[in-house]
C-alpha positions in Angstrom: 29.0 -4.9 -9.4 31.3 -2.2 -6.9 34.3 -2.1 -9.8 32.9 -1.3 -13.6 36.2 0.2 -14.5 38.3 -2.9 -15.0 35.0 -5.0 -16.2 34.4 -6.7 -19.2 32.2 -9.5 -20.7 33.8 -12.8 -19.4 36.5 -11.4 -17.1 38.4 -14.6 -15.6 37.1 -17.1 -18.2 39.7 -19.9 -18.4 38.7 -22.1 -20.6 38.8 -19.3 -23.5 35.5 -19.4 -25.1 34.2 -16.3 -27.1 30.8 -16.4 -25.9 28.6 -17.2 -22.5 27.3 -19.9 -24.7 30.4 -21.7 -25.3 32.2 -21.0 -21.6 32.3 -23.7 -19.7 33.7 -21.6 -16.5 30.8 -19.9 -15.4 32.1 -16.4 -15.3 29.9 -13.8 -15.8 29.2 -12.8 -19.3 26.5 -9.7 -18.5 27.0 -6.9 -20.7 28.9 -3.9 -19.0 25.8 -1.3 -20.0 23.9 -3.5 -17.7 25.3 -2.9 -14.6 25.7 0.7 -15.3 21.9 1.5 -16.2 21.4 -0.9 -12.7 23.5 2.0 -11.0 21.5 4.6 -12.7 18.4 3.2 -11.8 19.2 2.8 -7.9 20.5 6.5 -8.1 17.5 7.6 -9.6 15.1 5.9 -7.2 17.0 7.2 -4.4 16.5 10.6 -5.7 12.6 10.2 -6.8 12.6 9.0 -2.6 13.9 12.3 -1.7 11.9 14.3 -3.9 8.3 12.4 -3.1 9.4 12.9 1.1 10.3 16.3 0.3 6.7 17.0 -1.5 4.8 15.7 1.4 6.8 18.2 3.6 5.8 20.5 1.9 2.7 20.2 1.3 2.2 19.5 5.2 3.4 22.6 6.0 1.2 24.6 3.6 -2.0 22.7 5.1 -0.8 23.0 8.7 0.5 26.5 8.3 2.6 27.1 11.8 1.2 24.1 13.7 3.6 21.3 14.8 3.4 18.7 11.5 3.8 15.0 12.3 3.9 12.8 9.3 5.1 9.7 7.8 5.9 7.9 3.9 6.0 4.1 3.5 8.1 2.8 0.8 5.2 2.3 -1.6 5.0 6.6 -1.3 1.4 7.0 0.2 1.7 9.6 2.5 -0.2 10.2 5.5 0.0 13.7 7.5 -1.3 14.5 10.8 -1.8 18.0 12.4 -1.9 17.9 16.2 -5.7 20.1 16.3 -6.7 18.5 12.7 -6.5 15.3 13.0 -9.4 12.8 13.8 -8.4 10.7 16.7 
């Protein structure tokens, strides 16, 4: 939902029924709050992503110390760190 500011429940219902179970339009009758804790939630994951690749740098660079750092974080956040000189190959 890009536009929450001019959204209500059953915007551009015709047939003018109170409810989603009397509409016969198919408009959307999903609460407002909905789609805003759906925005909160995205924004909040992106910022947990940040933080959890952040972490990992971290940490990397306290193992490795001043050696060059090469790592990587999948989407499910397992993290896997490689120090040219530490790593098994």
């Amino acid at each position: 939902m890009d536009n929450l500011e001019d959204y209500y429940e059953g915007k551009g219902c015709k047939c003018y029924a109170r409810s989603e179970g009397e509409c016969a339009c198919g408009v959307d009758w999903t609460q407002k709050q909905v789609y805003v804790l759906e925005a909160k939630v995205k924004e909040l994951t992106e910022q947990l992503k940040t933080a959890k690749i952040d972490a990992v740098n971290e940490f990397a660079n306290k193992v490795c110390g001043d050696c060059s750092t090469e790592f990587k974080v999948d989407l499910s956040f397992k993290a896997d760190w490689y120090c040219k000189g530490l790593a098994n190959e």
